[in-house]
C-alpha positions as CSV (number, residue, x, y, z in Angstrom):
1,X,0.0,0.0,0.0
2,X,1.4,3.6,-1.1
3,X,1.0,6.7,1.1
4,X,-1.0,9.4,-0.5
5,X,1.5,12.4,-1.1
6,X,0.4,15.8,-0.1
7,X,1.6,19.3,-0.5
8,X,0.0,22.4,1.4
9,X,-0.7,25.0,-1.1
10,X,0.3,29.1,-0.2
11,X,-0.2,32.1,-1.4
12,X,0.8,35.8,-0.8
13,X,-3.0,36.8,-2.6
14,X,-5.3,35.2,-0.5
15,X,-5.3,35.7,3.4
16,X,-3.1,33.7,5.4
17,X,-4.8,31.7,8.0
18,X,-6.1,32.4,11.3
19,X,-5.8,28.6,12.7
20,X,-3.4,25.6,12.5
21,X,-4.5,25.1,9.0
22,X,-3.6,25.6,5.3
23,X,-5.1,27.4,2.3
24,X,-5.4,23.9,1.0
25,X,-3.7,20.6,0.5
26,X,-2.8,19.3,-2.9
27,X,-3.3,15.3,-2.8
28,X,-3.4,12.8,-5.7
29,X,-4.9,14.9,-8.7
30,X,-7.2,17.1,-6.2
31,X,-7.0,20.5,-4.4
32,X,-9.3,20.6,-1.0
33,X,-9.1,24.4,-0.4
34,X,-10.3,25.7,3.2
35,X,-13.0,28.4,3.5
36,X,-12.6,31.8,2.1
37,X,-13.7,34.8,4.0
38,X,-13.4,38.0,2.6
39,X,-10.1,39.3,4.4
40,X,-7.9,41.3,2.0
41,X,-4.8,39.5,1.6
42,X,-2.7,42.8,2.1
43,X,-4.2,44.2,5.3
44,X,-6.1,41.5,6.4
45,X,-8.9,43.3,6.9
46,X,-12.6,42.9,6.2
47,X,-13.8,44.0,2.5
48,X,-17.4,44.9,1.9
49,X,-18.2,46.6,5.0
50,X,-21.7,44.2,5.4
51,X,-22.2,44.4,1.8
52,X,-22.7,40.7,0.9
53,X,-22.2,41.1,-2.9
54,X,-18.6,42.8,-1.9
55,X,-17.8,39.8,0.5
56,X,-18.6,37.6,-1.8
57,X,-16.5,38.9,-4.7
58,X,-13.8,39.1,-2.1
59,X,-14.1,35.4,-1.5
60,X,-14.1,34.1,-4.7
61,X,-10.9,35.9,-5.5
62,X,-9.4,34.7,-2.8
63,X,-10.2,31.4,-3.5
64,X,-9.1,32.0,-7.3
65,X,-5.9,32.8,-5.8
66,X,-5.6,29.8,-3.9
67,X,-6.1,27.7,-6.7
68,X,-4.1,29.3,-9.0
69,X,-1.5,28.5,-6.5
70,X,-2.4,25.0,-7.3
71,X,-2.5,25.5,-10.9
72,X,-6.2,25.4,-11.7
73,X,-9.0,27.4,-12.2
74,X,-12.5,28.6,-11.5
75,X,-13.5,25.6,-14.5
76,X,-11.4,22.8,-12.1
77,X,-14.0,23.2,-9.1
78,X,-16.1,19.7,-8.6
79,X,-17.8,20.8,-5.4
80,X,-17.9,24.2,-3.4
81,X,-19.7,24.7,0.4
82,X,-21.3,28.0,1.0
83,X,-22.1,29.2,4.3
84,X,-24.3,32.3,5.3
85,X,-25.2,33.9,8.2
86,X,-28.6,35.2,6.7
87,X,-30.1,32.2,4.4
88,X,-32.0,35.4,2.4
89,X,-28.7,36.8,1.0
90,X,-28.6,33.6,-1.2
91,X,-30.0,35.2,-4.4
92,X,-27.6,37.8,-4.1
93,X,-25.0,35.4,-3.5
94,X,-25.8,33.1,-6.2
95,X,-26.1,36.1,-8.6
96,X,-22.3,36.4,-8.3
97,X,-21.6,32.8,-7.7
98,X,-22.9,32.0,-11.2
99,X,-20.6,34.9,-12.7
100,X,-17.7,33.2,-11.1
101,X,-18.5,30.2,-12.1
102,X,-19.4,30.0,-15.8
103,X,-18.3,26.7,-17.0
104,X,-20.6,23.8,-19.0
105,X,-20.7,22.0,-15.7
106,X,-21.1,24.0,-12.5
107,X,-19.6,22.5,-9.5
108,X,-21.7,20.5,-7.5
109,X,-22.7,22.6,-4.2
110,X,-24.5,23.1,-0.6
111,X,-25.4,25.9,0.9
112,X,-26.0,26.3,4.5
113,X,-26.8,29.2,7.0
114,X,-25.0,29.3,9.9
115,X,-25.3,31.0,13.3
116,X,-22.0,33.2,12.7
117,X,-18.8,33.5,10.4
118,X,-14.9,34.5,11.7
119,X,-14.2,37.9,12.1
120,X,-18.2,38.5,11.4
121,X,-18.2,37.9,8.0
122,X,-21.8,37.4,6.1
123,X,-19.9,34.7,3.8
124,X,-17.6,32.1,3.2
125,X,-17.2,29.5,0.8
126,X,-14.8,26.5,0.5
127,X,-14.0,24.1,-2.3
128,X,-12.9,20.9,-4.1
129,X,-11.0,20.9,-7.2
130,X,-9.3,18.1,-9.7
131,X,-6.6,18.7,-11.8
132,X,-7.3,15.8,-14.2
């Protein structure tokens, strides 16, 4: 039986993290990329201000960044989470969600509202991407 190799995956244009974890791990074709909130990668500070269209544009470039790191793309994602502290921003997340993501096959996705978000973000959304 062979180990599964892994690399941890870092980059200068997304926000470091907060916790003993990475930005994501790189393992056997895949990239499993922790959840985005919508920290400028320079300050790390809070974009948007509340606005949940600007936190969410925030996110997804941060988790662009991430996976560029990793070599892939918006059109590599199989399967994102997105979690929300108020379940009636979801049309004006998913308005910019489906910018992001315009590929023949969206990923595959959940969506879930949640009590409260680090650093009291409205957003954050994490993903799972193949390089194959």
């Amino acid at each position: 039986m062979t180990s599964l190799s892994k690399k941890a995956l870092q980059t200068k244009l997304a926000p470091s993290p907060v916790g003993p974890y990475e930005q994501a791990i790189m393992a056997g074709g895949w990239i499993y990329c922790s959840g985005q909130i919508p920290l400028d990668p320079s300050s790390g500070l809070m974009v948007g201000e509340g606005n949940v269209e600007e936190e969410t544009k925030q996110v997804l470039k941060n988790l662009l960044a991430v996976l560029k790191e990793g070599g892939a793309n918006a059109s590599n994602v199989i399967k994102t989470t997105i979690y929300l502290v108020n379940l009636n921003d979801f049309n004006k997340v998913n308005k910019i969600y489906s910018d992001f993501f315009q590929n023949e096959i969206c990923p595959a996705r959940a969506c879930i509202e949640v009590s409260a978000l680090p650093k009291g973000s409205l957003v954050e959304i994490d993903c799972v991407a193949w390089l194959g």
